[in-house]
N, C-alpha and C positions, 0 to 999 in steps of 0.2 A: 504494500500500500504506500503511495506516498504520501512526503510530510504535509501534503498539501490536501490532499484529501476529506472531504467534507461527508462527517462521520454524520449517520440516521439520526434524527432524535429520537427520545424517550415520549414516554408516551405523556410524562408530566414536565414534561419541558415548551416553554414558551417557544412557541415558531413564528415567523414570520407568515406573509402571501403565500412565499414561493417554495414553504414547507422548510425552508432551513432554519438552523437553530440561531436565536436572536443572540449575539453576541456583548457582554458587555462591554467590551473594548467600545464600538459605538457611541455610548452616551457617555462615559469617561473621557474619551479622542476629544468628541463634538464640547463638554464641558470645558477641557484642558486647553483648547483653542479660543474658546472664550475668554477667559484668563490670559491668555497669552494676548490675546488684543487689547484689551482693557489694561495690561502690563505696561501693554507698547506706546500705547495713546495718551495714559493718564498724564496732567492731571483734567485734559480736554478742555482746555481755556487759551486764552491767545491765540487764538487763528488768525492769520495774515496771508499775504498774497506777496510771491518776492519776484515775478516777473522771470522766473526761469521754470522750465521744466521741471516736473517733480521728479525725472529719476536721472536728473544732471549728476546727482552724491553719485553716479558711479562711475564718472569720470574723473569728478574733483580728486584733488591730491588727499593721501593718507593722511590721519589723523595724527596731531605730533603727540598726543599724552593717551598714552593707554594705562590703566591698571587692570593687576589681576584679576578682583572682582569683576569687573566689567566683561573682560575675555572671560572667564567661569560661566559669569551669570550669560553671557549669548551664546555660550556653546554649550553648556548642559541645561540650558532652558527647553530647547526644540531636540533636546533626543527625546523626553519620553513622548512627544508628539508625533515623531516618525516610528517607534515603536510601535505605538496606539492603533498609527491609522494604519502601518501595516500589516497588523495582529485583525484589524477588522475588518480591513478587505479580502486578506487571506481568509477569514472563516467563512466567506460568504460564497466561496468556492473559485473564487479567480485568484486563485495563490501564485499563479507565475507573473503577473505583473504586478503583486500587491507591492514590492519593494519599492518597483518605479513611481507609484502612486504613494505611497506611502513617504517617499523623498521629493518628490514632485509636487505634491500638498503645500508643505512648511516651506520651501522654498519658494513660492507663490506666493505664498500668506506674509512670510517676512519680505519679500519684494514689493509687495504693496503695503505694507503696515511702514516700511523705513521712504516711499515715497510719500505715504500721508504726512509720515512727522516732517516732510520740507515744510508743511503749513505750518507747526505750531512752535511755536518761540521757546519753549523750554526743550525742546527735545534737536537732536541734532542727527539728522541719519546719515551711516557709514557705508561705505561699500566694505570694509571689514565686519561690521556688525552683521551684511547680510550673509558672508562668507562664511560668518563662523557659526547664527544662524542653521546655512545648510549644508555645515559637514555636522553639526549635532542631529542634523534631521536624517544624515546620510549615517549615521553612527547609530541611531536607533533604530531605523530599517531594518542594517545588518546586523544586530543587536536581536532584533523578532525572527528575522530570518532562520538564524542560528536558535533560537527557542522552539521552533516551528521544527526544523531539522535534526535536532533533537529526543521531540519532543519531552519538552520539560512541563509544557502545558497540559501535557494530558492527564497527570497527577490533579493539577487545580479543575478541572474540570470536572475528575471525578470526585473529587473535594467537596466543592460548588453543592454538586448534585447528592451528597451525603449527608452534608452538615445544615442546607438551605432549603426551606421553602421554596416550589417552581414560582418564578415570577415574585421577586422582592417589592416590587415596586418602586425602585430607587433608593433604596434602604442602606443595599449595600457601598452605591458611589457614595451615596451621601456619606453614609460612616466611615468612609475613606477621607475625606475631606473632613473632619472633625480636628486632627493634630494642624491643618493648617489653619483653621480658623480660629484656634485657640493663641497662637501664635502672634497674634495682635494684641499689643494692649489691651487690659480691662478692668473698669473700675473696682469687680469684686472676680478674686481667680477663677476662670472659667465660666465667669458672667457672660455669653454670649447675646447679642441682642437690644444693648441698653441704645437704642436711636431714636427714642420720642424725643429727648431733651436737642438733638441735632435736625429733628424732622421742623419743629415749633420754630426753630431758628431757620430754616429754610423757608418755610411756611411765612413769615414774616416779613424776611425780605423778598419775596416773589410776591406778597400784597400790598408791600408799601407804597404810600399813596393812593393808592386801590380801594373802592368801593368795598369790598370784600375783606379789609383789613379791621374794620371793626366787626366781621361776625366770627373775626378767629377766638376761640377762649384765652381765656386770660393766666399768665403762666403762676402758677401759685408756689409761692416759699414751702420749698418741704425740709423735712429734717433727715440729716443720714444714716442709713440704716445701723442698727442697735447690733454689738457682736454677734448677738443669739440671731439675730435674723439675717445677717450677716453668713453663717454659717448653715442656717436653714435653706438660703440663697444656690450658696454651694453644690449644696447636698440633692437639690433638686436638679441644679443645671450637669452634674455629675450622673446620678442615675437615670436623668430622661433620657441621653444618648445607651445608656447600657442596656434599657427596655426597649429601644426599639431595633439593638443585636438581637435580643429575647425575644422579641414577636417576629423574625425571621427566622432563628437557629431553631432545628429540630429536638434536641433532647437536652436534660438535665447538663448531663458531661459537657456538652458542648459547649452549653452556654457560660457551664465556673469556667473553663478553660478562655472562652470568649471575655470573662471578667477581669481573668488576670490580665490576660493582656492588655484589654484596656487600664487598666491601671499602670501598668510597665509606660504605657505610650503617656499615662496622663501627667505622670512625672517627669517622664522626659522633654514631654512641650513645656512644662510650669520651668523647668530648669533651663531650656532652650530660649524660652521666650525671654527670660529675665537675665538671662548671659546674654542675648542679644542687646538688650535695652539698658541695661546697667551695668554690664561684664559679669567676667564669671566668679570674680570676687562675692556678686550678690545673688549666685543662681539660686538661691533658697530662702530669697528676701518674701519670697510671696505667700511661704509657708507660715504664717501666721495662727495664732490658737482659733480665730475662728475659721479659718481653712482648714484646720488640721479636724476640727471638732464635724466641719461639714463633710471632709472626707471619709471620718471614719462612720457616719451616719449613713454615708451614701455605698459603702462596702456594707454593714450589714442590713439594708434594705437591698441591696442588691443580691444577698446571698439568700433573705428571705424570699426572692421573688424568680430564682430559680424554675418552682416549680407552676409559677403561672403559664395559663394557656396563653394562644398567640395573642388573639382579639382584647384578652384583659390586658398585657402587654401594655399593646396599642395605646386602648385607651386611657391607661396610668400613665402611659408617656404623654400622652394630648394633655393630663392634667398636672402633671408636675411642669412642662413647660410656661400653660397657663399659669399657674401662681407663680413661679420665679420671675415671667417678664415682665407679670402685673405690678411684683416687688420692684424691680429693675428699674424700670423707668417711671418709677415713684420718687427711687432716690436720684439725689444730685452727684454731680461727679465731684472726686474727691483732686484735693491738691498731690496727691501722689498719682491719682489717673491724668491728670493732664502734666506733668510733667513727663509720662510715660511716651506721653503723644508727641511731643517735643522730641527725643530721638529720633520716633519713626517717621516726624514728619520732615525732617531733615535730614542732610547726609546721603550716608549710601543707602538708607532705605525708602530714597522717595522714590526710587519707580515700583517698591511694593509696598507700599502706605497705603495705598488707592482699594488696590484688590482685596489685601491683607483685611482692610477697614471694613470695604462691601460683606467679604466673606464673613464674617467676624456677625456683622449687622444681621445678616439675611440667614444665615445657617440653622437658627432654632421654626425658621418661620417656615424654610421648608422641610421642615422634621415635623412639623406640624403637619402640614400640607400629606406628607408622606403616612404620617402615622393616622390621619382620618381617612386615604386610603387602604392601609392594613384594620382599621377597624370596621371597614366598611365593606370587606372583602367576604363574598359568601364562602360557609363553611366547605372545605374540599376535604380528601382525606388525608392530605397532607397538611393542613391548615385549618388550627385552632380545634386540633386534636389532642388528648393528653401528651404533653411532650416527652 
């Protein structure tokens, strides 16, 4: 058989029209490429017009100051997107050109994203940046290629289909995106979602002067959240992400195993993120007694809730989401959260401030989104069975 080969489905596995097996490389690829625009563009202000061609940078002369970050960040940005897209064309059954599509993609996409940036004043495009660009696209290709030819992927597939519910409904990319969203600043550790206090501020300047600016509400003095609730905070935004591993994974085992890890990963972002922002001096600055009091509430509610079915999961994660963002954006941001902001929003992290910040913003909302579709999922026999 070759490695190319495009294996029968089962019979509880998601298919497409054309009878083939829906691949998640797809909506991970198509995500990771949004990112990578929103990377490329932000912070989308300043547009001007400079009377040249937009893709003149790839005659202009070489850039005189490069640092390593910069080379790093363009050429290990676009491998796992030449990875992606070639792992998803290959499943779809056209595995002999998936490479060339799969390189041909991100080289396209950074050719037009480094001729948009001739518009905007903050951004400068390179003909090295697209170079480097698409050997990381051309590095990931044969990076899947060699996965494919191997097959290393057939382990995870039968993995996949051991450990998971057919059709997660987005469960799974989203819980992959979980250590980068936490990875932004936040008023309370792993507070994801606190943007009312940012929306009211937008909302205000987009009606000044405006008719409509006196039917905005009026922003009212709140007080900052109390340690205990502080740590109740925690403990909700900590096990709503590990319920809704739980209303996907099929059995008890899976899912303690599914717990440790996320706790491995959840220390490792809390230490990441704050060696990013403050060095590594401070990586354990955020470990705080009401973080520590929320985490360990949010491990033995997690280990109680082991044996819940899928659907109750679900919708324990809909509502611990619910009160933590109710709490969230009740409180105000503290003098140690916007100093936080102050690093990322400077320096070498302002081309991922933008993304880091959206994601950060938007990730409990579609956990939400995702878990009223797991609760709203009819019973199957794989689904919201004894697990």
């Amino acid at each position: 058989m070759s490695a190319f080969a495009v294996r029968r489905p089962r019979p509880s596995e998601p298919v497409g029209a054309d009878g083939r097996r829906l691949s998640l490389a797809w909506p991970v690829a198509l995500a990771y490429a949004v990112l990578v625009v929103y990377a490329s563009l932000f912070p989308f202000t300043g547009w001007r017009l400079q009377g040249i061609a937009p893709w003149s940078f790839l005659l202009a002369p070489w850039p005189q100051y490069w640092t390593g970050f910069d080379i790093a960040a363009n050429l290990l940005g676009y491998v796992p997107l030449g990875l992606l897209l070639t792992l998803a064309v290959a499943r779809t059954g056209r595995g002999r050109g998936a490479w060339l599509l799969g390189t041909l993609g991100p080289v396209c996409l950074s050719l037009a994203l480094e001729s948009v940036q001739s518009y905007l004043t903050q951004r400068v495009p390179s003909q090295v940046d697209w170079g480097l660009n698409s050997l990381g696209a051309a590095l990931g290709a044969v990076l899947a290629l060699l996965l494919l030819r191997w097959r290393v992927l057939g382990p995870w597939v039968q993995f996949r289909q051991a450990c998971f519910v057919p059709d997660t409904r987005g469960a799974l990319v989203l819980l992959l995106t979980w250590p980068l969203a936490v990875l932004y600043p936040t008023s309370v550790p792993f507070g994801l979602g606190q943007a009312w206090q940012r929306l009211e501020v937008a909302l205000v300047q987009l009606t000044e002067g405006s008719a409509l600016q006196g039917w905005l509400p009026q922003a009212a003095p709140s007080l900052p959240l109390s340690p205990l609730a502080e740590a109740l905070v925690v403990a909700l935004c900590v096990w709503a992400p590990v319920l809704l591993g739980y209303a996907v994974l099929r059995r008890p085992g899976q899912r303690f195993v599914f717990a440790l890890l996320f706790g491995v990963v959840l220390l490792s972002a809390g230490v990441l993120s704050a060696s990013l922002t403050f060095g590594p001096v401070h990586a354990w600055a955020w470990l705080t007694p009401p973080a520590s009091l929320g985490l360990v509430v949010a491990a033995a509610m997690s280990l109680f809730g082991l044996a819940l079915g899928h659907r109750t999961a679900a919708v324990l994660s809909l509502l611990a989401w619910s009160f933590a963002l109710g709490l969230l954006n009740r409180a105000p941001e503290t003098a140690y959260f916007a100093q936080s902001l102050e690093t990322w929003e400077q320096g070498r992290f302002i081309r991922f401030h933008g993304l880091s910040q959206w994601l950060g913003w938007l990730w409990p909302y579609a956990a939400l989104w995702v878990g009223v579709r797991l609760a709203l999922r009819p019973r199957g026999a794989h689904y919201n069975a004894t697990p």
